[in-house]
C-alpha positions in Angstrom: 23.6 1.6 -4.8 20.4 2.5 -4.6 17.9 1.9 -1.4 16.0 5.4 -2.0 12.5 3.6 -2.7 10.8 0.2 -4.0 9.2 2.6 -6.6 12.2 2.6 -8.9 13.0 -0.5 -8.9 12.6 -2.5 -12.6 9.8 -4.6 -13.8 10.4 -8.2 -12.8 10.8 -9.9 -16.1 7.8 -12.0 -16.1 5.5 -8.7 -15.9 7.6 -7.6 -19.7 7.0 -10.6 -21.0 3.4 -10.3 -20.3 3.1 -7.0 -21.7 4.8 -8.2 -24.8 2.1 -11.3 -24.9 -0.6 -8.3 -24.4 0.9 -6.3 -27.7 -1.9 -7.2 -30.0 -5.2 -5.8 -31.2 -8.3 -6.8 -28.1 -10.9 -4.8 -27.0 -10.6 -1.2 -26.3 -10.4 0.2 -22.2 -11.2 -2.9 -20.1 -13.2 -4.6 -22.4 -10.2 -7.3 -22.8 -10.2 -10.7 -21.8 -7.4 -9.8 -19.7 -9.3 -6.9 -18.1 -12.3 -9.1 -18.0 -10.8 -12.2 -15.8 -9.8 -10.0 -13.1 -12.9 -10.5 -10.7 -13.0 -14.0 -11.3 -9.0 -14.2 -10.6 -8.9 -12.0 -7.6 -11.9 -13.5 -5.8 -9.9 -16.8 -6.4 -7.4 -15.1 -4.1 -9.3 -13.4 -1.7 -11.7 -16.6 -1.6 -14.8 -14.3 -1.9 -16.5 -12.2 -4.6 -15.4 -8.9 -5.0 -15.1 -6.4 -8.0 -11.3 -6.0 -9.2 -10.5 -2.7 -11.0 -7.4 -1.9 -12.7 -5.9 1.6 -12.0 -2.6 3.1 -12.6 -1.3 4.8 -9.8 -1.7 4.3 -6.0 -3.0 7.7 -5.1 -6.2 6.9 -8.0 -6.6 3.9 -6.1 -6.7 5.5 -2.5 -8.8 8.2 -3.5 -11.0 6.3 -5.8 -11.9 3.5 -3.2 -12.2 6.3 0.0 -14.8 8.4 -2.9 -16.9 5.0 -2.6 -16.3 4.7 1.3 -17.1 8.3 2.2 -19.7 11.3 0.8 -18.7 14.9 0.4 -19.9 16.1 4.1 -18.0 13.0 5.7 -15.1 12.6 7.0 -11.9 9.8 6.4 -9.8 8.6 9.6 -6.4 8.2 9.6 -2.9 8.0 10.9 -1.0 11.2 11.2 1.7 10.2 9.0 -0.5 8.4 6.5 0.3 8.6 2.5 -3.5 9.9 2.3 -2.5 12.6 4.8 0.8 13.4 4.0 1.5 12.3 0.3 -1.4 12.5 -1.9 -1.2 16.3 -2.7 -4.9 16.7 -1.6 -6.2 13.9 -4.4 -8.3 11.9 -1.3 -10.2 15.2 -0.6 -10.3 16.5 -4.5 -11.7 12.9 -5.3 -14.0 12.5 -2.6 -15.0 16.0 -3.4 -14.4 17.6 -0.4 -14.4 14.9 2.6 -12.0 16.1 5.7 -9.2 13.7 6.8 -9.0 13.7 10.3 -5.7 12.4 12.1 -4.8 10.2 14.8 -1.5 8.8 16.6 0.0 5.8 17.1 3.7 4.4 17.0 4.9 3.6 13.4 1.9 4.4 11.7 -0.3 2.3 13.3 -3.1 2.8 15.0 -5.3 1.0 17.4 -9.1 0.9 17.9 -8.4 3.4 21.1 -6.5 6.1 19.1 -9.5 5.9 16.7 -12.4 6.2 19.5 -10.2 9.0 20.7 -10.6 10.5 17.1 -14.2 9.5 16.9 -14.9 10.9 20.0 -13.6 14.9 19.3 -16.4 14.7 16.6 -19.9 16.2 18.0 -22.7 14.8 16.5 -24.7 17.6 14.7 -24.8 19.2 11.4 -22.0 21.8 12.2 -19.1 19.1 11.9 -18.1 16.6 9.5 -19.2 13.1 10.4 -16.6 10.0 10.3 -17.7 7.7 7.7 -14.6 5.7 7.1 -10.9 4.9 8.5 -7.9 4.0 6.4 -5.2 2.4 7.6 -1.9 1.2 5.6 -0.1 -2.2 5.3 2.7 -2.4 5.8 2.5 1.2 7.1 4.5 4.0 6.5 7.3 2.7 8.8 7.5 -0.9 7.5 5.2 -2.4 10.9 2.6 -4.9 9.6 -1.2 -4.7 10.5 -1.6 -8.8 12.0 -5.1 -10.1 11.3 -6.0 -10.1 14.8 -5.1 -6.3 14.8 -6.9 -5.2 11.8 -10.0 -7.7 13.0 -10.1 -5.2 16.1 -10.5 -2.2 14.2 -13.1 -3.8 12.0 -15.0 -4.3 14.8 -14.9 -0.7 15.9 -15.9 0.4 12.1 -19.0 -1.8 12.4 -19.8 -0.7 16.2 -19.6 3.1 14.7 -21.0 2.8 11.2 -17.6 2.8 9.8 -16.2 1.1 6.3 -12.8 0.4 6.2 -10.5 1.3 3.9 -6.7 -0.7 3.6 -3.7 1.1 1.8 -2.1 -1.8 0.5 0.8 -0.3 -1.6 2.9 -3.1 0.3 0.3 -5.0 1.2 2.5 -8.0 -0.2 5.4 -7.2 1.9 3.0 -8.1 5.1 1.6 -10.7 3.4 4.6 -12.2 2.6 5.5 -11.4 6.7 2.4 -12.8 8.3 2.0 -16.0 6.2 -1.5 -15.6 6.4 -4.4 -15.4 3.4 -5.3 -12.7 2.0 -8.6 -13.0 3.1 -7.4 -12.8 6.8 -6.1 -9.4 6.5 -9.1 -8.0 4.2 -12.1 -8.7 4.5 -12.3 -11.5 7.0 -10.9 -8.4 9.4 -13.8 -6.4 8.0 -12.2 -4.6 5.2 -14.4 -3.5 2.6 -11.7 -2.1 0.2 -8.2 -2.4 -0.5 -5.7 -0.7 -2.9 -3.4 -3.5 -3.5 -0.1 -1.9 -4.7 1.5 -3.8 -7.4 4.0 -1.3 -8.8 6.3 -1.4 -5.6 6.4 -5.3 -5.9 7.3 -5.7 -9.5 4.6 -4.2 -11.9 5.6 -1.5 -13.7 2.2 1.4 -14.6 -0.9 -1.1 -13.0 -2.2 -1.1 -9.2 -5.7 -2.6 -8.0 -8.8 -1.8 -6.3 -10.9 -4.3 -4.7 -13.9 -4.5 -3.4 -15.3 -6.8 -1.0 -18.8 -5.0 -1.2 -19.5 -5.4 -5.2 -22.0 -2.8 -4.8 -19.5 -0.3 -4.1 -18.3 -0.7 -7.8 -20.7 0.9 -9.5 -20.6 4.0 -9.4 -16.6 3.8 -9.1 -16.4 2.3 -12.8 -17.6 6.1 -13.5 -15.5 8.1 -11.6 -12.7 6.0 -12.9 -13.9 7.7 -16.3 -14.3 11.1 -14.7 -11.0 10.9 -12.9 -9.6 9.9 -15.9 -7.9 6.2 -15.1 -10.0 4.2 -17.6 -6.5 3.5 -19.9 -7.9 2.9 -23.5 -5.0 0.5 -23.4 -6.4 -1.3 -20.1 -5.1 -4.6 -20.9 -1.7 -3.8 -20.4 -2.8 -3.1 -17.4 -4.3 -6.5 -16.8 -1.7 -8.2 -17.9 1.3 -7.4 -15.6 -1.2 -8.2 -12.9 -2.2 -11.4 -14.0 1.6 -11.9 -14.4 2.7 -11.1 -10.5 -0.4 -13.5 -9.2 0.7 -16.9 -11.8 2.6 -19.0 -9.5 2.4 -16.1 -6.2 5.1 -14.1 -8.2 3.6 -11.7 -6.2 4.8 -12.9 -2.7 8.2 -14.3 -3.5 9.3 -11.0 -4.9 7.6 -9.3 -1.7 9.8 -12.0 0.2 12.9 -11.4 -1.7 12.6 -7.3 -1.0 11.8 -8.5 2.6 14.5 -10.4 3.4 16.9 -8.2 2.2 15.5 -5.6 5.0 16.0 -8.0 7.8 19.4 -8.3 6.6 20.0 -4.6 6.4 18.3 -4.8 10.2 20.5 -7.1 11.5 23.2 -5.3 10.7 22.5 -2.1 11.5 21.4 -3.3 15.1 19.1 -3.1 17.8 20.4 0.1 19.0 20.3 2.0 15.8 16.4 0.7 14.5 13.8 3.4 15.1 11.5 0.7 14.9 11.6 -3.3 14.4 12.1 -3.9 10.1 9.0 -5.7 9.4 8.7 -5.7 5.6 11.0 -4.3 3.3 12.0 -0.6 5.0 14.5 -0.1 7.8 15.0 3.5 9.5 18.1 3.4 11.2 19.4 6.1 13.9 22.5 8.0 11.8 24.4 11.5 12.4 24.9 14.2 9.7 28.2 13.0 9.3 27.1 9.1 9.0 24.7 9.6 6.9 27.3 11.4 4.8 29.7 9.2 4.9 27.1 6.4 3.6 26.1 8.6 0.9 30.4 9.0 0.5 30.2 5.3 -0.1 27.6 5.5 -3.0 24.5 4.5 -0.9 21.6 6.2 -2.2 18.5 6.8 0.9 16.1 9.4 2.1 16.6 11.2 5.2 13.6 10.4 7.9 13.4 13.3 10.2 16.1 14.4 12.5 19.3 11.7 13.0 16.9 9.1 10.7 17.6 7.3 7.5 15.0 5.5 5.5 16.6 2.2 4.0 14.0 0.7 1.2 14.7 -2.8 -0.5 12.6 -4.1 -3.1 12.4 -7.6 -5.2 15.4 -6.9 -7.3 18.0 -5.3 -4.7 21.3 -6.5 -5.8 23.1 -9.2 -3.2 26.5 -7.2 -3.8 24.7 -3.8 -3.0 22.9 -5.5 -0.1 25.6 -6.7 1.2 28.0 -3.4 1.0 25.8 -2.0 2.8 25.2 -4.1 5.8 29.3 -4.1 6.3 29.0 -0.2 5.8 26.1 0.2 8.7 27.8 -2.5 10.6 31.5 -0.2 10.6 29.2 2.9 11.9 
């Protein structure tokens, strides 16, 4: 019973039958049709124009979009416990060809316009130090909280006060859509965001994530370091196709509801007491001893450890009711 990570969970079965509708001779890389409707679906969505490019992991689609955000002197905000910061193996700063990440705090990953000033503000403003040119911030972050509209309008505002694009990790940026209720447009680039990795993988896909842009221009030369980075798929319609398949009908947000749902229940039963933090999308860390977290493990529940007495709980669109439900009797007999 597995609750390790939304990364290996299957592909939802409308995502294989669209790849098995794709299995036919088109247009090489993203020439496709498929390829080729993306900007005209996505800016449906996001109820603006914006360049949509396919990629096929999340950490090409970080680096890719903080390479457009940020030259080679500059400098990228973030959290401390970012996936940029902490996950990526160095690919942000090897694709942005040598920008510095600099790190702030903030509880659960998030941070707030005064945790960036006080970033901002340990920066002199000369030659001898690299100047901040963008922030990234994920949502849902790192510990399952969810970025509101309101919040991520706030430190939009501080990115256009300080010269600053802003950059979203969206690798579950359905999960917090799915929580808010809102558009997408509200949490993008109605906040000021002017690109997002939209995380598709997580949520159902199975090889394809997204990079948007809500500044066009930005595309351009990213179309060649796609090449250079080596993420333009000869095959890109595949690609294209179990995307197209997660947005028919908001696939997209009932399986980000489904995997969040099942993390409230998880929540609920585990108890206010044992939560590090509330469970906002679809992870839940939970206060356990050694010998809990053993005797979890006894039961055949599969998790990461989370730091000292902490266990990371992931759901995802397909988590079984019966494994779902073992486990919130199991956390509930703790």
């Amino acid at each position: 019973m597995r609750f390790f990570s939304d990364n290996a969970a299957a592909a939802c079965p409308e995502v294989i039958e669209a790849l098995s509708a794709a299995n036919r001779m088109d247009t090489a890389y993203d020439g496709d049709s498929l390829s080729r409707s993306l900007n005209a679906r996505f800016s449906e969505l996001f109820e603006c124009q914006v360049e949509a490019l396919w990629v096929a992991t999340g950490t090409a689609a970080n680096s890719l979009a903080l390479a457009a955000l940020c030259p080679p002197h500059g400098s990228i905000v973030c959290h401390r416990d970012a996936h940029i910061h902490n996950d990526e193996c160095a690919a942000p700063e090897f694709y942005t060809h040598g920008a510095k990440l600099l790190v702030g705090e903030g509880v659960g990953a998030k941070l707030t316009p005064e945790a960036v000033q006080e970033v901002l503000e340990t920066v002199r403003r000369d030659v001898h130090q690299a100047q901040p040119h963008a922030l990234s911030i994920t949502n849902a972050t790192e510990y399952g909280l969810v970025y509101t509209p309101e919040e991520t309008a706030a430190l939009g505002d501080l990115c256009r006060r300080r010269g600053l694009r802003l950059h979203v990790d969206g690798a579950r940026f359905a999960n917090a859509g799915a929580r808010l209720g809102c558009a997408p447009a509200e949490l993008t680039w109605r906040a000021g965001v002017d690109a997002l990795s939209f995380g598709f993988v997580k949520n159902g896909g199975m090889s394809a994530e997204m990079l948007i842009f809500f500044r066009p221009e930005l595309a351009a030369a990213t179309l060649y370091r796609r090449k250079r980075a080596g993420h333009l798929l000869s095959k890109g319609r595949y690609l294209a196709a179990q995307v197209l398949a997660l947005l028919e009908d908001d696939l997209w947000l009932r399986n980000a509801r489904s995997a969040n749902a099942a993390a409230a229940r998880l929540a609920a039963a585990a108890g206010p007491d044992r939560l590090v933090l509330p469970a906002e999308a679809n992870e839940v860390f939970v206060r356990v001893s050694a010998a809990e977290a053993q005797a979890l493990r006894d039961r055949g529940f599969d998790f990461y450890d989370w730091g000292p007495g902490e266990a990371r709980l992931v759901t995802s669109w397909d988590s079984d009711p019966q494994a779902v439900a073992a486990l919130e009797a199991a956390l509930a007999a703790l």
